[in-house]
mmCIF file of the N, C-alpha and C atoms, coordinates in Angstrom:
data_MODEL
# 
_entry.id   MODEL 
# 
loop_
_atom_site.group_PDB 
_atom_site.id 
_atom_site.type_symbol 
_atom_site.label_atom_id 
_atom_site.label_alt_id 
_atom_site.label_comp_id 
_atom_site.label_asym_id 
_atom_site.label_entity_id 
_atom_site.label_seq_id 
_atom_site.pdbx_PDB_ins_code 
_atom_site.Cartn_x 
_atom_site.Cartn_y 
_atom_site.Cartn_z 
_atom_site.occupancy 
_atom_site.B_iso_or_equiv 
_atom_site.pdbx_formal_charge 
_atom_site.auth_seq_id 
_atom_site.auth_comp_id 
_atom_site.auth_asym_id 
_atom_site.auth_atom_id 
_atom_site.pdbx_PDB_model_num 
ATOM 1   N N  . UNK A 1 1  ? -19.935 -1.144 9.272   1.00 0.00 ? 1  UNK A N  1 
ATOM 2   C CA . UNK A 1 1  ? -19.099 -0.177 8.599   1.00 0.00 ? 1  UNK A CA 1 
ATOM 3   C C  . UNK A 1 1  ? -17.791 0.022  9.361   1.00 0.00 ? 1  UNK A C  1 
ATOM 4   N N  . UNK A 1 2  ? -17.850 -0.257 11.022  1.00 0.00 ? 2  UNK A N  1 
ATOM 5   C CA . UNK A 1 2  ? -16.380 0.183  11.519  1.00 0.00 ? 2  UNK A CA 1 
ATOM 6   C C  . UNK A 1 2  ? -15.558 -1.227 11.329  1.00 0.00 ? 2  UNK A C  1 
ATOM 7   N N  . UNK A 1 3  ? -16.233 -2.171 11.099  1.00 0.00 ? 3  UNK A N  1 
ATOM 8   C CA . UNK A 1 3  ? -15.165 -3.081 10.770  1.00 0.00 ? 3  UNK A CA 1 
ATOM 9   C C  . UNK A 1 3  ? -14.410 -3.322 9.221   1.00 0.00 ? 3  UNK A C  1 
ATOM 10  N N  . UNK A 1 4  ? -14.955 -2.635 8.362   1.00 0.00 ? 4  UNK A N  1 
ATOM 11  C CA . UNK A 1 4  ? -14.783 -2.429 7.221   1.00 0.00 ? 4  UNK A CA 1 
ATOM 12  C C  . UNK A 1 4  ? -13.394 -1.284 7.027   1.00 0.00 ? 4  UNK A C  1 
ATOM 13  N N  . UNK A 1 5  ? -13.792 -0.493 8.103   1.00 0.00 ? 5  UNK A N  1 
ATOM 14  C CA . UNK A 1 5  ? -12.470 1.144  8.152   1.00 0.00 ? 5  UNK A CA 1 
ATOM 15  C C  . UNK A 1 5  ? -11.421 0.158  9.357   1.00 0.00 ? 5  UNK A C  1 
ATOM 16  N N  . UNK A 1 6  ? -11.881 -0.679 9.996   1.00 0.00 ? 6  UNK A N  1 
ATOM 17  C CA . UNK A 1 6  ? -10.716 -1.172 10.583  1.00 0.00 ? 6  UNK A CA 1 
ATOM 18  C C  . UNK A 1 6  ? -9.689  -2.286 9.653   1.00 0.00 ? 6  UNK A C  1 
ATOM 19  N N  . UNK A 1 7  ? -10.294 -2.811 8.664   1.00 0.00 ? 7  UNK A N  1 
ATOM 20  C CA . UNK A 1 7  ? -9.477  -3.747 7.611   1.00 0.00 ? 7  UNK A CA 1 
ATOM 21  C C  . UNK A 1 7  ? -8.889  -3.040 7.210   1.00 0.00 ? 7  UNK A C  1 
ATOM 22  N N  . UNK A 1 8  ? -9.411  -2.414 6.901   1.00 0.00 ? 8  UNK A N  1 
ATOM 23  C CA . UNK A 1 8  ? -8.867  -0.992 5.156   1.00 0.00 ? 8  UNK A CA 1 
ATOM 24  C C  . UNK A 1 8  ? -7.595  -0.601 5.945   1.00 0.00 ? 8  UNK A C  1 
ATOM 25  N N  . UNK A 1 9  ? -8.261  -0.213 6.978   1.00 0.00 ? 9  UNK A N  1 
ATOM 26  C CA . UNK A 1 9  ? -6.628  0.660  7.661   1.00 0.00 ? 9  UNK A CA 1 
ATOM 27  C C  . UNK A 1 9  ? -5.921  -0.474 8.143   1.00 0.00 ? 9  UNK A C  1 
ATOM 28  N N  . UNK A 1 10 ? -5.901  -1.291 8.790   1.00 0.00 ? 10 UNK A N  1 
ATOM 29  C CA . UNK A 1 10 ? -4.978  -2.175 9.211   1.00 0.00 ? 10 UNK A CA 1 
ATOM 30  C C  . UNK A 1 10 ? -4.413  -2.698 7.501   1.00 0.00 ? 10 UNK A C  1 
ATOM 31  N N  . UNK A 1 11 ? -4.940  -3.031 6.472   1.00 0.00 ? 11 UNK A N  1 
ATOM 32  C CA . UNK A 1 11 ? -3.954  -3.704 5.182   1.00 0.00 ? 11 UNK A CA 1 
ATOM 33  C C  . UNK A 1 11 ? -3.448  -2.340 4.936   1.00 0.00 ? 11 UNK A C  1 
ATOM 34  N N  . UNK A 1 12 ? -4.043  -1.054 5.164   1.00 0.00 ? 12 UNK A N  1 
ATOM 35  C CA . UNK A 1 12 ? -2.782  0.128  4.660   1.00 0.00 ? 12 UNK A CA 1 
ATOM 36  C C  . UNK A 1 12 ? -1.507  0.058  5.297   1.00 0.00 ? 12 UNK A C  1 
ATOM 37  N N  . UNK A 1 13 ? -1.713  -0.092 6.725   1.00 0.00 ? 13 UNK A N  1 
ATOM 38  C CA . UNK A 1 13 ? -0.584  0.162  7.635   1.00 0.00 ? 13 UNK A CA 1 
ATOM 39  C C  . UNK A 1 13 ? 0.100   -0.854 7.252   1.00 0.00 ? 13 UNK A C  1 
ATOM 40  N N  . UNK A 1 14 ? -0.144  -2.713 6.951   1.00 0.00 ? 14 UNK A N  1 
ATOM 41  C CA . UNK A 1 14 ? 0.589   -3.226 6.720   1.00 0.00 ? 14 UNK A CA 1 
ATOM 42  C C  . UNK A 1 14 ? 1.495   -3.355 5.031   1.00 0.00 ? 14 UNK A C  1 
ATOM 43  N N  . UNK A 1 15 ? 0.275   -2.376 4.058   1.00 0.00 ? 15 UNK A N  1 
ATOM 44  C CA . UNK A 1 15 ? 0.874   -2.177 2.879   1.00 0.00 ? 15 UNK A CA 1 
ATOM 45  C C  . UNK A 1 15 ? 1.923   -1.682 3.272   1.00 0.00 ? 15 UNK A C  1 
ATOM 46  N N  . UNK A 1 16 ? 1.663   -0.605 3.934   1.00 0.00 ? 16 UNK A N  1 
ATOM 47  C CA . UNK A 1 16 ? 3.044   0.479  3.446   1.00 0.00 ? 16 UNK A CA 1 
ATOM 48  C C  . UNK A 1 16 ? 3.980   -0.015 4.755   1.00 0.00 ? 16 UNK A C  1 
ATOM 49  N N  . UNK A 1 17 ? 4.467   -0.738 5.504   1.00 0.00 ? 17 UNK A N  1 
ATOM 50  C CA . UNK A 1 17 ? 5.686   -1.150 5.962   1.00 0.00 ? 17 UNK A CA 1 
ATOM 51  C C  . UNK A 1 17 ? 6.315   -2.124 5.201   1.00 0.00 ? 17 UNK A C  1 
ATOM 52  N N  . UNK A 1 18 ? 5.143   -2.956 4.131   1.00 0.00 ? 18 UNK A N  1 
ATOM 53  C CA . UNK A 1 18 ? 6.087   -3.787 2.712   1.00 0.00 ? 18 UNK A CA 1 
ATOM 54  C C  . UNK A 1 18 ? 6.776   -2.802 2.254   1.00 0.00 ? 18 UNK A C  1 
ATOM 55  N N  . UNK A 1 19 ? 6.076   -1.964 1.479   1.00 0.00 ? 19 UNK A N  1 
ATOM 56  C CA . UNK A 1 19 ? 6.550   -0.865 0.889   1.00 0.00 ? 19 UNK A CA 1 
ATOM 57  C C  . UNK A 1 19 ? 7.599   -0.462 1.340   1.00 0.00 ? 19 UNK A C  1 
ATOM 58  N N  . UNK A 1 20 ? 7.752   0.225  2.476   1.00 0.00 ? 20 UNK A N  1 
ATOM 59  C CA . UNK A 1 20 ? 8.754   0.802  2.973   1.00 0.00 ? 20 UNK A CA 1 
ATOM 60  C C  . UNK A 1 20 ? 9.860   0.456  3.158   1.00 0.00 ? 20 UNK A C  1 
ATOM 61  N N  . UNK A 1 21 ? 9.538   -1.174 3.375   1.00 0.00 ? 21 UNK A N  1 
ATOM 62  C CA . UNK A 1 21 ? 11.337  -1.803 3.510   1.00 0.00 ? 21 UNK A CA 1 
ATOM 63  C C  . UNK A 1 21 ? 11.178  -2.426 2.037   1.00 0.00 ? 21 UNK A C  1 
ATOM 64  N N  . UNK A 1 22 ? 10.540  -2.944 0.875   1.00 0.00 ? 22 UNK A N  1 
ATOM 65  C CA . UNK A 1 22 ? 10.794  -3.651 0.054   1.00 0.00 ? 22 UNK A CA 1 
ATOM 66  C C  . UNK A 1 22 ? 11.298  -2.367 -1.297  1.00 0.00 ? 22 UNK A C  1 
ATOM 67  N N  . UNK A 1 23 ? 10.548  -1.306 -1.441  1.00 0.00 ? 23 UNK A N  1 
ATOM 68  C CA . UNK A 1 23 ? 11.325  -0.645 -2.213  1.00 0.00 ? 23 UNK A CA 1 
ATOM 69  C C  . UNK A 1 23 ? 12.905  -0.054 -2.682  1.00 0.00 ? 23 UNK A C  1 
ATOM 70  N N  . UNK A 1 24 ? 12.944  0.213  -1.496  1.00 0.00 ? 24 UNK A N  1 
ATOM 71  C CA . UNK A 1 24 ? 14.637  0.772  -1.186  1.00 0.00 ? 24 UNK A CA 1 
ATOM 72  C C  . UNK A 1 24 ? 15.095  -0.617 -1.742  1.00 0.00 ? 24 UNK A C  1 
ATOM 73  N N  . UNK A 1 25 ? 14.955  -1.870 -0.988  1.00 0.00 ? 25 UNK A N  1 
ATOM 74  C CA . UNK A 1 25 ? 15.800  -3.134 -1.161  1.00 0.00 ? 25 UNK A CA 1 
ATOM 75  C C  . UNK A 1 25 ? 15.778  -3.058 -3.003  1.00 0.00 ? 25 UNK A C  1 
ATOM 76  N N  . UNK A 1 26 ? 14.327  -3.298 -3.656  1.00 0.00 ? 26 UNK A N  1 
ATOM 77  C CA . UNK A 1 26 ? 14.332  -3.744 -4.873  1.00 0.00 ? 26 UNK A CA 1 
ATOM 78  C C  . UNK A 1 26 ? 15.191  -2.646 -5.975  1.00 0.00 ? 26 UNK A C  1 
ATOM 79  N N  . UNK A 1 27 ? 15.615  -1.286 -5.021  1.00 0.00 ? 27 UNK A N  1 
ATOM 80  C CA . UNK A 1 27 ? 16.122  -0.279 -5.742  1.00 0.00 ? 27 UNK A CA 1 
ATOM 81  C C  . UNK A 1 27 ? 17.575  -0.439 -5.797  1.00 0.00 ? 27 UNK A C  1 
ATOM 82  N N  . UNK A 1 28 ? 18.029  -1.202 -4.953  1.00 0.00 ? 28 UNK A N  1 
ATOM 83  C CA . UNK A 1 28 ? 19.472  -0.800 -4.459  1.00 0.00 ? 28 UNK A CA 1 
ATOM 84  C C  . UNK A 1 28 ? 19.941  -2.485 -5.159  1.00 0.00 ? 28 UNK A C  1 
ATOM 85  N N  . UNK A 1 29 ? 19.158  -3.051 -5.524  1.00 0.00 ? 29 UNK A N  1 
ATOM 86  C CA . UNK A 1 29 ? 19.721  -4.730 -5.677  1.00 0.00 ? 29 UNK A CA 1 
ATOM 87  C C  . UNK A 1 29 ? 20.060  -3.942 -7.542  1.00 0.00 ? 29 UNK A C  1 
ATOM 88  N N  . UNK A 1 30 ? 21.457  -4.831 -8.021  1.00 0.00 ? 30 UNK A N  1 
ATOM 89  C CA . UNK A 1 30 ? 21.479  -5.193 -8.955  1.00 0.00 ? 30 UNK A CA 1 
ATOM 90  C C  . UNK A 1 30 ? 20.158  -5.575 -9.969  1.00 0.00 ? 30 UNK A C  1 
ATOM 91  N N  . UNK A 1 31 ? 20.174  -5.301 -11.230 1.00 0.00 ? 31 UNK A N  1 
ATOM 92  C CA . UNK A 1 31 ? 19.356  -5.781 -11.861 1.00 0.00 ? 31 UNK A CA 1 
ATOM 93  C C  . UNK A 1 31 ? 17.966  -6.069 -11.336 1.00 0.00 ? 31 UNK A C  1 
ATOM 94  N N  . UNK A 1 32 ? 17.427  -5.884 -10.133 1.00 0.00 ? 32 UNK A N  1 
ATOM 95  C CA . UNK A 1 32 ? 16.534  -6.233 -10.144 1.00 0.00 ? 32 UNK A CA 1 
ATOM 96  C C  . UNK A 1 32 ? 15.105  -5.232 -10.234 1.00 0.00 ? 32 UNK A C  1 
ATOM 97  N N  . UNK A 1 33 ? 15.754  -3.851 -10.495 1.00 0.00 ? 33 UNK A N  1 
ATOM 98  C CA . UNK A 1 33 ? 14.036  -2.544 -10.872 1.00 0.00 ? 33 UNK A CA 1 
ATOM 99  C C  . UNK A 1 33 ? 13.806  -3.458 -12.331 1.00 0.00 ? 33 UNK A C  1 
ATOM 100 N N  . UNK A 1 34 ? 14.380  -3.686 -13.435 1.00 0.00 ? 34 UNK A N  1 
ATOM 101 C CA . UNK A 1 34 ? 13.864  -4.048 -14.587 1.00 0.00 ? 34 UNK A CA 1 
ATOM 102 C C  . UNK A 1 34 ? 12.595  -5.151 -14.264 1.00 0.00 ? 34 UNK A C  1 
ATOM 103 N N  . UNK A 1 35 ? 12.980  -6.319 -13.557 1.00 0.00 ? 35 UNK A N  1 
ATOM 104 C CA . UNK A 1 35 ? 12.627  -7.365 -13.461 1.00 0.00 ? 35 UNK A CA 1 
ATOM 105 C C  . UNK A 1 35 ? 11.107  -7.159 -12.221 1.00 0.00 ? 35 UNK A C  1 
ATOM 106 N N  . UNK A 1 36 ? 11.125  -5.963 -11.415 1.00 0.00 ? 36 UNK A N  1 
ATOM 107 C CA . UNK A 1 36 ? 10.483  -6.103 -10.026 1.00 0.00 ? 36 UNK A CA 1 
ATOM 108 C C  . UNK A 1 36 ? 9.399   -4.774 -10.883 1.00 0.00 ? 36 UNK A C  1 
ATOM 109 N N  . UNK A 1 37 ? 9.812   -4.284 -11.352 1.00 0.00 ? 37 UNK A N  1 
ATOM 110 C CA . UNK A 1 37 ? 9.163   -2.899 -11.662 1.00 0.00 ? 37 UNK A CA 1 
ATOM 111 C C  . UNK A 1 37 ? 7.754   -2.614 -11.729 1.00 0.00 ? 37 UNK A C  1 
ATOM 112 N N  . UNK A 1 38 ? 7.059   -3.746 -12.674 1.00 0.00 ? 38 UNK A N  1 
ATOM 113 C CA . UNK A 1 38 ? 5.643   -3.761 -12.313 1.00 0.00 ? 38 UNK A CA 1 
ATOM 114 C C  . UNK A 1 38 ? 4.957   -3.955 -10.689 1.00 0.00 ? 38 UNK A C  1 
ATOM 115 N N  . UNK A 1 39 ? 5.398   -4.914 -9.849  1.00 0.00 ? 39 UNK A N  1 
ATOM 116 C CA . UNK A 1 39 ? 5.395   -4.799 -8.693  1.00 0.00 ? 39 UNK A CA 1 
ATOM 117 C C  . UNK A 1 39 ? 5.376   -3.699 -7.840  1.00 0.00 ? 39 UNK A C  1 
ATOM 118 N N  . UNK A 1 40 ? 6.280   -2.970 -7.744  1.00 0.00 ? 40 UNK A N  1 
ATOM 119 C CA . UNK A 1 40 ? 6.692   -1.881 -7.187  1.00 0.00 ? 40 UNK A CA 1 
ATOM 120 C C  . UNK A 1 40 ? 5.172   -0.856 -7.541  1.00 0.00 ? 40 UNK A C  1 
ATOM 121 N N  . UNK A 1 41 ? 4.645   -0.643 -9.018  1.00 0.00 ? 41 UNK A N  1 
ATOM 122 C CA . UNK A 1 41 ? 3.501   0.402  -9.204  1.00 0.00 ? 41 UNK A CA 1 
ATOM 123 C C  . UNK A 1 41 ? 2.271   -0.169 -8.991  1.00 0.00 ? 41 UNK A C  1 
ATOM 124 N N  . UNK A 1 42 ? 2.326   -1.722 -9.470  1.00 0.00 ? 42 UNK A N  1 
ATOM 125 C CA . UNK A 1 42 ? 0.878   -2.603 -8.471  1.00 0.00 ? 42 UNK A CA 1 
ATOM 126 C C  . UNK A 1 42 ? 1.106   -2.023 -6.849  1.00 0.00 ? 42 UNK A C  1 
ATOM 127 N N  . UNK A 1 43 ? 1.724   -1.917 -6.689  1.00 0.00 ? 43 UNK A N  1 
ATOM 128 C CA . UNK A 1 43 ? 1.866   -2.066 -5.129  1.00 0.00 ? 43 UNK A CA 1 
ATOM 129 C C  . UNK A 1 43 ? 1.511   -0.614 -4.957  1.00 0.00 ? 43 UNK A C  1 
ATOM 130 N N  . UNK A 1 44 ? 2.326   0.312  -5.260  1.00 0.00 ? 44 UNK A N  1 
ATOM 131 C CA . UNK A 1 44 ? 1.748   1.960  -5.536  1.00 0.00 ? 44 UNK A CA 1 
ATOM 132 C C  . UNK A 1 44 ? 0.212   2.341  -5.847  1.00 0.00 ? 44 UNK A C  1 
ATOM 133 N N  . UNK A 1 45 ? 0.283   1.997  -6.429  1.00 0.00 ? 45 UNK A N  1 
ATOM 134 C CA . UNK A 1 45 ? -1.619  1.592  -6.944  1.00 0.00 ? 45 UNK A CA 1 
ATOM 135 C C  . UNK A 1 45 ? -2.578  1.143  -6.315  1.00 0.00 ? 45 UNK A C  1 
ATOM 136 N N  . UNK A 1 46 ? -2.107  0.163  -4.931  1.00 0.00 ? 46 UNK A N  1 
ATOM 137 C CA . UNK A 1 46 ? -3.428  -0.080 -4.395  1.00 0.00 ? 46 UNK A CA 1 
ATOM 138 C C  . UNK A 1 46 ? -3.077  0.280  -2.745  1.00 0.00 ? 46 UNK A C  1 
ATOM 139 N N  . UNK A 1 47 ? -1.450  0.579  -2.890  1.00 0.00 ? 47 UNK A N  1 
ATOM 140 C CA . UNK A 1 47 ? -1.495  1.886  -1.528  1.00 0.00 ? 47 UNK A CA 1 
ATOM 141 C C  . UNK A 1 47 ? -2.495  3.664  -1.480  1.00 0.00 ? 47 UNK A C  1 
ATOM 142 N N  . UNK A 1 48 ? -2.573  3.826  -3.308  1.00 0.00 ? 48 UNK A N  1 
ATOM 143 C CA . UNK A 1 48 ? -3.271  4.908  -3.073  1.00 0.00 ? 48 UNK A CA 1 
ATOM 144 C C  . UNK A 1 48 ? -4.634  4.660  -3.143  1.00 0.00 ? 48 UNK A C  1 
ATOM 145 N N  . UNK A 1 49 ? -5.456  3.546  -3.888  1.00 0.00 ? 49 UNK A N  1 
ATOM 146 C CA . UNK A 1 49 ? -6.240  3.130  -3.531  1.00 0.00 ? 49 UNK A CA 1 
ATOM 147 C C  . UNK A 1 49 ? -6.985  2.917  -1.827  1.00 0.00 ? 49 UNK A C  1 
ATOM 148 N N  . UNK A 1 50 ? -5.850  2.133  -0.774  1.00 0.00 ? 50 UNK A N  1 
ATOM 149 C CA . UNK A 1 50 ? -6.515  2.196  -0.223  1.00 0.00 ? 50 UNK A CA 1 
ATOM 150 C C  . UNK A 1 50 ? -6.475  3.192  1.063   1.00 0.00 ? 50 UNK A C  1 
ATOM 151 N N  . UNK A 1 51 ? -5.917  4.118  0.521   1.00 0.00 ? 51 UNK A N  1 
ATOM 152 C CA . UNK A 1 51 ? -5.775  5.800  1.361   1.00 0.00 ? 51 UNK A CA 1 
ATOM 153 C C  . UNK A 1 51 ? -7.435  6.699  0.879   1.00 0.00 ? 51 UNK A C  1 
ATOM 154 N N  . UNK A 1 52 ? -7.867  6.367  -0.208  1.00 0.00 ? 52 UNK A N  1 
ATOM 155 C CA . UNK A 1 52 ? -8.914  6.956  -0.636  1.00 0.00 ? 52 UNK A CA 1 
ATOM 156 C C  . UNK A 1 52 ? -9.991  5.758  -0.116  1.00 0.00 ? 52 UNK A C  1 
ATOM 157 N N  . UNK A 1 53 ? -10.332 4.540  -0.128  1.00 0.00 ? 53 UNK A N  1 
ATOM 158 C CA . UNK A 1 53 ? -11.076 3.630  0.643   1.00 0.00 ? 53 UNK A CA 1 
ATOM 159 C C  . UNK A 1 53 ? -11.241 4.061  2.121   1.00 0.00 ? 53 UNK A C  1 
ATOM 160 N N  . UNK A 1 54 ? -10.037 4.199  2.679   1.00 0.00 ? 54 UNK A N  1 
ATOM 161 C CA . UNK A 1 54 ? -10.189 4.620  4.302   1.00 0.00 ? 54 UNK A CA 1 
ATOM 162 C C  . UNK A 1 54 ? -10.547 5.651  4.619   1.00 0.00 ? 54 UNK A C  1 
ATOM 163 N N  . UNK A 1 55 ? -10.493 6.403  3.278   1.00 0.00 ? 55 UNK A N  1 
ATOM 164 C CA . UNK A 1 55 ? -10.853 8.045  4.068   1.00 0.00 ? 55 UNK A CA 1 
ATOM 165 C C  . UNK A 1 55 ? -12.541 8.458  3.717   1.00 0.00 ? 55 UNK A C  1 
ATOM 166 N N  . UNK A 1 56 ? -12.876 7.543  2.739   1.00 0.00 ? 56 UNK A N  1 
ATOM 167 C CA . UNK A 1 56 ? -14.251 7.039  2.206   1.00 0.00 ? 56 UNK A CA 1 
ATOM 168 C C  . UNK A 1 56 ? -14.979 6.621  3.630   1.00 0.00 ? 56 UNK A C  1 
ATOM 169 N N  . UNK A 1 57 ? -14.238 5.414  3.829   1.00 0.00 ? 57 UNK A N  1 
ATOM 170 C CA . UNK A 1 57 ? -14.522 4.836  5.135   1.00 0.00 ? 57 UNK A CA 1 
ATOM 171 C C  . UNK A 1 57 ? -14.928 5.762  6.332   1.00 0.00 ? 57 UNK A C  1 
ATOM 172 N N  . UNK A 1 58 ? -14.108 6.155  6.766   1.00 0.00 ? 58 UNK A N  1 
ATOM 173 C CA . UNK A 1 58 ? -13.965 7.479  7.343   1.00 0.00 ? 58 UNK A CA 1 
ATOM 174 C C  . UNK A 1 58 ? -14.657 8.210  7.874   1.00 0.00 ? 58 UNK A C  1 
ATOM 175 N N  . UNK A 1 59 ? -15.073 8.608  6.784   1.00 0.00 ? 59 UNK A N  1 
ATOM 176 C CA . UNK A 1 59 ? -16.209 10.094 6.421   1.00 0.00 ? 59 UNK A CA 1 
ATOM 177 C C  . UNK A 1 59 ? -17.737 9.422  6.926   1.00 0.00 ? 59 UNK A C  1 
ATOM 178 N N  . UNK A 1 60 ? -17.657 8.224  6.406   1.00 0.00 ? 60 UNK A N  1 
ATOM 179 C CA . UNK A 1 60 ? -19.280 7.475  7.028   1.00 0.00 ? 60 UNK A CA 1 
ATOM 180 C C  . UNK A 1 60 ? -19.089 7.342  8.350   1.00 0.00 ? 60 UNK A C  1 
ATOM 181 N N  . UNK A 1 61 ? -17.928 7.168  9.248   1.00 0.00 ? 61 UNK A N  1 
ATOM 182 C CA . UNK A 1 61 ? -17.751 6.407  10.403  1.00 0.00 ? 61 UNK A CA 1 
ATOM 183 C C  . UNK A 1 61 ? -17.956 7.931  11.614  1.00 0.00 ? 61 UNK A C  1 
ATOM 184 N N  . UNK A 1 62 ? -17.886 8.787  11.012  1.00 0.00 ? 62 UNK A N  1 
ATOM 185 C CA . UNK A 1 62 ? -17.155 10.043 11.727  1.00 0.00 ? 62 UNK A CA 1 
ATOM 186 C C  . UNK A 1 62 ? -18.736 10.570 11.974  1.00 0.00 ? 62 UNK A C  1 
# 
């Protein structure tokens, strides 16, 4: 189980530094929210996903 809360959290931490630098970029580029847009809420979607996985995680580990 702790290697399971150590994945989860290590792909969160590395979700959300995509996130963090790829949003602003895909916001600020020309034309490109139309084209990126689904991306951007896939990506939203399984950042909150896996905030509720880790804290799932978590709760067993604790």
């Amino acid at each position: 189980m702790l290697v399971a809360f150590q994945l989860a959290l290590t792909f969160l931490v590395l979700l959300s530094f995509v996130l963090v630098v790829g949003i602003p970029v895909l916001v600020a580029s020309a034309g490109e929210w139309e084209r990126s847009q689904k991306y951007v809420y896939v990506g939203a979607f399984l950042w909150a996903s896996l905030v509720i996985i880790t804290g799932l995680l978590n709760s067993f580990i604790s």
